[in-house]
Each structure stands twice: as structure tokens, then as C-alpha cells.
DRENDRENLUM-231495 format. One record per residue (C-alpha): residue number from 1; chain; x, y, z. Coordinates in steps of 0.2 Angstrom, whole numbers. Example, Ala and Ser with C-alpha at 12.3 -4.5 7.8 and 13.67 -1.06 7.14 Angstrom:
<drenpas>
+-----+--------+-------+-------+-------+
! num ! chaine !     u !     v !     w !
+-----+--------+-------+-------+-------+
!   1 !      A !    62 !   -22 !    39 !
!   2 !      A !    68 !    -5 !    36 !
+-----+--------+-------+-------+-------+
</drenpas>
This chain:
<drenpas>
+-----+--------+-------+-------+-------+
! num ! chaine !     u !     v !     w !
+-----+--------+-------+-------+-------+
!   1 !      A !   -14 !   308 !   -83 !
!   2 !      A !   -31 !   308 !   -71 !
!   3 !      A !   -25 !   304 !   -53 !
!   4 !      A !   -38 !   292 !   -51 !
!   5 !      A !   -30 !   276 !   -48 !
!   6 !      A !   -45 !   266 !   -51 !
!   7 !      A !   -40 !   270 !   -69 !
!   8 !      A !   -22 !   270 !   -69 !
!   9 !      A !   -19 !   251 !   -64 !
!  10 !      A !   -14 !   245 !   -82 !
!  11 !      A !     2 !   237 !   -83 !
!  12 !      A !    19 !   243 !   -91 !
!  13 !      A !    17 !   230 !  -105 !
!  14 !      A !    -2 !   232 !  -106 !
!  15 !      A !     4 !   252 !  -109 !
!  16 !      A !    16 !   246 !  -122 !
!  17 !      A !     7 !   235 !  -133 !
!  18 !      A !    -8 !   250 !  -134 !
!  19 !      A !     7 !   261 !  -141 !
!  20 !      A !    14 !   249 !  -151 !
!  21 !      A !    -3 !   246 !  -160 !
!  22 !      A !    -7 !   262 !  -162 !
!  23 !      A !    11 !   270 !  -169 !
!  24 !      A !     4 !   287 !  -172 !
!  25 !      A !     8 !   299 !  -157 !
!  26 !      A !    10 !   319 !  -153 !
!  27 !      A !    30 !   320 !  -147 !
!  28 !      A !    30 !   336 !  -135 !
!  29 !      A !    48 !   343 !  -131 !
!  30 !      A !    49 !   359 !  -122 !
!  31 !      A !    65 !   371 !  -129 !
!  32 !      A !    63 !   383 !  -111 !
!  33 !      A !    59 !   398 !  -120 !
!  34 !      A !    39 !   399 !  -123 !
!  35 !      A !    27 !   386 !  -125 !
!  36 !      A !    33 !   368 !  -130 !
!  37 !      A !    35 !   360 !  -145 !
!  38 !      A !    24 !   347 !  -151 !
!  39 !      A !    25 !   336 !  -168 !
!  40 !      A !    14 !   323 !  -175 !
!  41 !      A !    24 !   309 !  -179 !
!  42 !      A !    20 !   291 !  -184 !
!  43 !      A !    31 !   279 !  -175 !
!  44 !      A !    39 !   259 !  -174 !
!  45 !      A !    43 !   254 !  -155 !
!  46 !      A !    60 !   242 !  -155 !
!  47 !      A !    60 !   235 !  -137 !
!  48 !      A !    64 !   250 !  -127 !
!  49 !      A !    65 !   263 !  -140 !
!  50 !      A !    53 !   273 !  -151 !
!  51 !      A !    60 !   274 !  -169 !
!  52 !      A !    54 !   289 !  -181 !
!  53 !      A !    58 !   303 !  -192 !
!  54 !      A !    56 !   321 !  -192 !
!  55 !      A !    56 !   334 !  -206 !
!  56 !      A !    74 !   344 !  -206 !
!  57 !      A !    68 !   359 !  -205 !
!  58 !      A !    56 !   356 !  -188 !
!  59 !      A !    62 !   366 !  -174 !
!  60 !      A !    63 !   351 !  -164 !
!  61 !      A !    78 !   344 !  -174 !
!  62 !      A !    89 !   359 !  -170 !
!  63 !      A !    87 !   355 !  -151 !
!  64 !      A !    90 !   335 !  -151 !
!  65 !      A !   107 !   338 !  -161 !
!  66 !      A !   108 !   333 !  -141 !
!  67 !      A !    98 !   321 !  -131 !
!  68 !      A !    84 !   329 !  -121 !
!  69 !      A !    69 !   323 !  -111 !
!  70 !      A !    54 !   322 !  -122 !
!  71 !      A !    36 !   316 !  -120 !
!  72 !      A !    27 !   306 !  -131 !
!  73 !      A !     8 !   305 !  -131 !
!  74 !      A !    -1 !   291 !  -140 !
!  75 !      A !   -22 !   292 !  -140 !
!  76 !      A !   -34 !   279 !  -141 !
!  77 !      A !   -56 !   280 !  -143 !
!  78 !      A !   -63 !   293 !  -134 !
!  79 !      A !   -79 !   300 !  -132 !
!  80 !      A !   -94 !   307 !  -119 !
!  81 !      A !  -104 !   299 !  -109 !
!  82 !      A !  -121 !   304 !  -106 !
!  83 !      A !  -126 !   301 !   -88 !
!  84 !      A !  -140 !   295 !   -92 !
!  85 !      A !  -135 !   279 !   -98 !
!  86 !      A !  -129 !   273 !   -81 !
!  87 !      A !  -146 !   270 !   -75 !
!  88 !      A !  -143 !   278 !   -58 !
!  89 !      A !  -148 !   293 !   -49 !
!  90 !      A !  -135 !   308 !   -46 !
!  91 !      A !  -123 !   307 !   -60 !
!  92 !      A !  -116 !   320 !   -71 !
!  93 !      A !  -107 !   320 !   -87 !
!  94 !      A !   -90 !   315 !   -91 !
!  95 !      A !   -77 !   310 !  -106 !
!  96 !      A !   -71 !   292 !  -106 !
!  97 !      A !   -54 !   290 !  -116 !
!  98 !      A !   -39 !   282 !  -115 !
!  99 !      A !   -21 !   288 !  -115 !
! 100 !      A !    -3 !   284 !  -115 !
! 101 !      A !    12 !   296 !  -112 !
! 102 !      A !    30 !   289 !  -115 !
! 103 !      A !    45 !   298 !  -107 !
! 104 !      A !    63 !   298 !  -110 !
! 105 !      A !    79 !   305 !  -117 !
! 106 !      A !    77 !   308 !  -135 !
! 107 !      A !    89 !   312 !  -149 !
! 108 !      A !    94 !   314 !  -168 !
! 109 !      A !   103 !   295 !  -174 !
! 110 !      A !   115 !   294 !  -188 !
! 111 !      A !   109 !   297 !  -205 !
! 112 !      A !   113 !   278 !  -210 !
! 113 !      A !    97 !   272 !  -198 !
! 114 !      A !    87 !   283 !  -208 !
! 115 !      A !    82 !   270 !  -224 !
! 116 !      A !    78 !   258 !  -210 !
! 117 !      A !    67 !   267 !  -201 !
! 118 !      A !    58 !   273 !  -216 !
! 119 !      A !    58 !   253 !  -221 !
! 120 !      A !    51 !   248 !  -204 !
! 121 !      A !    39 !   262 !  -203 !
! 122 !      A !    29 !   260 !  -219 !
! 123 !      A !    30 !   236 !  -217 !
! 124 !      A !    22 !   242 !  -200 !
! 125 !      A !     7 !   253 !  -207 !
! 126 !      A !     8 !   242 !  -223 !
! 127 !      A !     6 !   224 !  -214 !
! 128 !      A !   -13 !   227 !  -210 !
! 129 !      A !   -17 !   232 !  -230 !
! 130 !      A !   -15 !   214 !  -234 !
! 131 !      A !   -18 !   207 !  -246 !
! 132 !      A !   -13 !   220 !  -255 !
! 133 !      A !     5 !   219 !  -259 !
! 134 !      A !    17 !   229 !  -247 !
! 135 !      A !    24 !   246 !  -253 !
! 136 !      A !    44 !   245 !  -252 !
! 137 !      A !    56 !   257 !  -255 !
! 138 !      A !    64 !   251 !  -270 !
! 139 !      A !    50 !   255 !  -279 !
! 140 !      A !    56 !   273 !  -279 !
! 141 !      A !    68 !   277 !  -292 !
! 142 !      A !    87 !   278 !  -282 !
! 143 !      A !    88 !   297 !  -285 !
! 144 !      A !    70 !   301 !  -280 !
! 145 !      A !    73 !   292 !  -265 !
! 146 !      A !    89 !   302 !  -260 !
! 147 !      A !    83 !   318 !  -264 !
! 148 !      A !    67 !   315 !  -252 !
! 149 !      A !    79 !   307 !  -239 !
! 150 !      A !    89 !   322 !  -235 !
! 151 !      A !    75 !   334 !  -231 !
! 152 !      A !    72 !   320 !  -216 !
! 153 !      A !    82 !   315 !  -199 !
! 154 !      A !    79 !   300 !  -189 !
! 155 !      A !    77 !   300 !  -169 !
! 156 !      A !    74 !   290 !  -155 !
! 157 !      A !    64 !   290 !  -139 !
! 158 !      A !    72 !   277 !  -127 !
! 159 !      A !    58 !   274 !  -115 !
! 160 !      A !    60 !   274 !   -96 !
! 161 !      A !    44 !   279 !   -91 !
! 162 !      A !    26 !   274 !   -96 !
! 163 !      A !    10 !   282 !   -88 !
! 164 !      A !    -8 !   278 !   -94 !
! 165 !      A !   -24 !   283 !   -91 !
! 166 !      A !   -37 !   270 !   -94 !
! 167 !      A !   -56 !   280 !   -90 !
! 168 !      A !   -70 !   267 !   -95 !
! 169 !      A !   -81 !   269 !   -80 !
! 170 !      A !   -73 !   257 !   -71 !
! 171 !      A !   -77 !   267 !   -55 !
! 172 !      A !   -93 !   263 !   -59 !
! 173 !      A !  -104 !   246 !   -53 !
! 174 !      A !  -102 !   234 !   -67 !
! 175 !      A !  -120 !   236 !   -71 !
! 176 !      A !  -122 !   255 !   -74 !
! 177 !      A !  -102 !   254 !   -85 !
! 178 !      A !  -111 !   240 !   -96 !
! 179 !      A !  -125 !   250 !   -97 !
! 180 !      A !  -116 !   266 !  -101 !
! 181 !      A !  -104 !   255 !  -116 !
! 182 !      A !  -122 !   251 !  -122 !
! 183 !      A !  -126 !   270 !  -126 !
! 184 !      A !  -111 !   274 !  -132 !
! 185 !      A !  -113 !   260 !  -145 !
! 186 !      A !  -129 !   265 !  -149 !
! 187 !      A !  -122 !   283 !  -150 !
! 188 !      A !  -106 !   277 !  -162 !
! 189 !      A !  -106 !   285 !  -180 !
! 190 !      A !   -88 !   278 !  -182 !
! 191 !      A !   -78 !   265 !  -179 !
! 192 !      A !   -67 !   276 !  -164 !
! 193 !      A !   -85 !   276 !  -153 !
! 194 !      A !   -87 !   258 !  -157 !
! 195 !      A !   -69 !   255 !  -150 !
! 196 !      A !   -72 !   264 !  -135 !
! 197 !      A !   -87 !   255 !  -134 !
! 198 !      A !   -78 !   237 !  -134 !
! 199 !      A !   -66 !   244 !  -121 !
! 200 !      A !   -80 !   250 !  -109 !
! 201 !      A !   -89 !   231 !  -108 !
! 202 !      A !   -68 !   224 !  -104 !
! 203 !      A !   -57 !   234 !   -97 !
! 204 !      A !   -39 !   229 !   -95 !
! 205 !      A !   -36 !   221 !   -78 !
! 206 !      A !   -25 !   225 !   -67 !
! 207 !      A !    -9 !   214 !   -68 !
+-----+--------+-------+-------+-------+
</drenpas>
């Protein structure tokens, strides 16, 4: 997370609902051996809890056959800004982005969760496909289905704390940020610099 606090004043739930919206995250575990383990997981938040599955054979599953403390990182639009589109003397170049990390105890749950999670995963990615009709599971034949379902486990992050980093120039005046959103939107060739764009002309405010 950047140490700046002008860009760490989002609130918990502010935090929350950025996760929640993107469900897609990089879970980091470290097994105290070598480097740490990271996995790419898409995810469902339920209250306190993150919700997801994880291939039996990644290493990771081995090691939260008991709970362990586990990081999840969740990123948003990112991109650089030139400094020349601040319109003022004596600045340099940096990256604008905005992250989320999730800490908290995280562990295996028992097989029965697992069709659940898989149900509440893919209604959650589904939902925004509309109006095309939402894939279900039952559309898999029963034997298919099990088959697939033991090559997975489901786990659980249970969150206790949430740390984000909101860089959008805010340390900036208000004329030179708006100014900078304006060359990153004229600089987007995707809809992640567009995003980051919207974000930079209102940022979250403190609350």
C-alpha cells in the first residue's frame, strides 16, 4: 500500500464494495519455506467472508487443510501519467492505480459448500450478461458435474482487515488532476484507461 495518506482515506465499506465489484483477486499465502504462494482466483464476498474455489492439486490446498493468514489482493484501472498533463512546472512522472488488499485467516470448508460456491460464483459473473439467460449448473449432466467437482475445494477468507490505496492525483490542485484525467482519457485505447480516467475527475471522499 503507498504510505501517503492523502491516498489511503477510503473507507472500509468504500474498500469493500470496490472488491465486491470486481470478484477477481491474486490470494498470496506464504508456506515459510521460499517465496509465497500466489493464486488467481475469482471470488463472491458474503458479509465478512470471501468465498472461492481452488484447484486440488495447488499447493496452497495442502497448507489451509488448517486456517492460515492470507492476503488477498483485488486491482482496479491503472495507468501512467505523463507529467505533462498537470499543466504545472516541476513535475515528474508517475503511476496512478488503485488497489485493495484483504487480510485474514483463511482455510479449506467442507466439500458440501463447494456446489454453492460454484452456484454463487458463476449467477455473480452471469448477472451483468443479461439478457442473456443465466448459465446454471443443472445444465451439466449429474456425472460431469461430479467428476469436475472433485478436482476442486472450497475456501474461505474471513476478512479482518482492509487496506486500500486510492492514487488519482489527489495530491495534486484540483485543476492540474482534472487536467491530468483529461490526458489519460485522451491517451485510453481501452476501457481500463477510461476507468481510471473517470476515477481521476471523482475520487472517493473521505468518509
Amino acid at each position: 500500500m503507498h504510505p501517503n495518506p492523502t491516498f489511503r482515506k477510503t473507507s472500509r465499506a468504500q474498500n469493500i464494495d470496490f472488491v465486491a465489484s470486481m470478484g477477481f483477486g491474486t490470494l498470496v499465502l506464504a508456506d515459510g519455506q521460499g517465496a509465497p504462494l500466489l493464486s488467481h482466483i475469482p471470488f463472491v464476498l458474503d458479509g465478512d467472508e470471501v468465498l472461492f474455489h481452488l484447484v486440488r492439486s495447488n499447493p496452497m490446498v495442502r497448507l489451509l487443510s488448517e486456517p492460515r493468514v492470507a492476503r488477498l489482493a483485488v486491482n482496479g484501472p491503472h495507468g501512467y501519467i505523463s507529467p505533462d498533463w498537470y499543466g504545472i512546472s516541476e513535475q515528474v512522472p508517475t503511476w496512478n492505480y488503485i488497489a485493495v488488499h484483504l487480510t485474514g485467516a483463511c482455510e479449506l470448508l467442507p466439500q458440501e459448500r463447494l456446489r454453492e460456491i460454484l452456484e454463487a460464483t458463476s449467477d455473480r459473473f452471469e448477472a451483468p450478461l443479461a439478457p442473456k439467460p443465466v448459465w446454471k449448473m443443472d445444465k451439466m449432466p449429474d456425472d460431469v458435474a461430479t467428476r469436475m467437482m472433485r478436482q476442486i475445494v472450497p475456501c474461505q477468507l474471513r476478512i479482518e482487515a482492509v487496506d486500500g490505496t486510492w492514487k488519482l492525483s489527489q495530491n495534486k490542485p484540483d485543476e492540474a488532476r482534472l487536467a491530468a484525467a483529461e490526458g489519460v482519457a485522451g491517451s485510453a485505447d481501452g476501457s481500463e484507461l477510461a476507468a481510471l480516467a473517470r476515477w481521476m475527475r471523482s475520487p472517493p471522499e473521505e468518509t
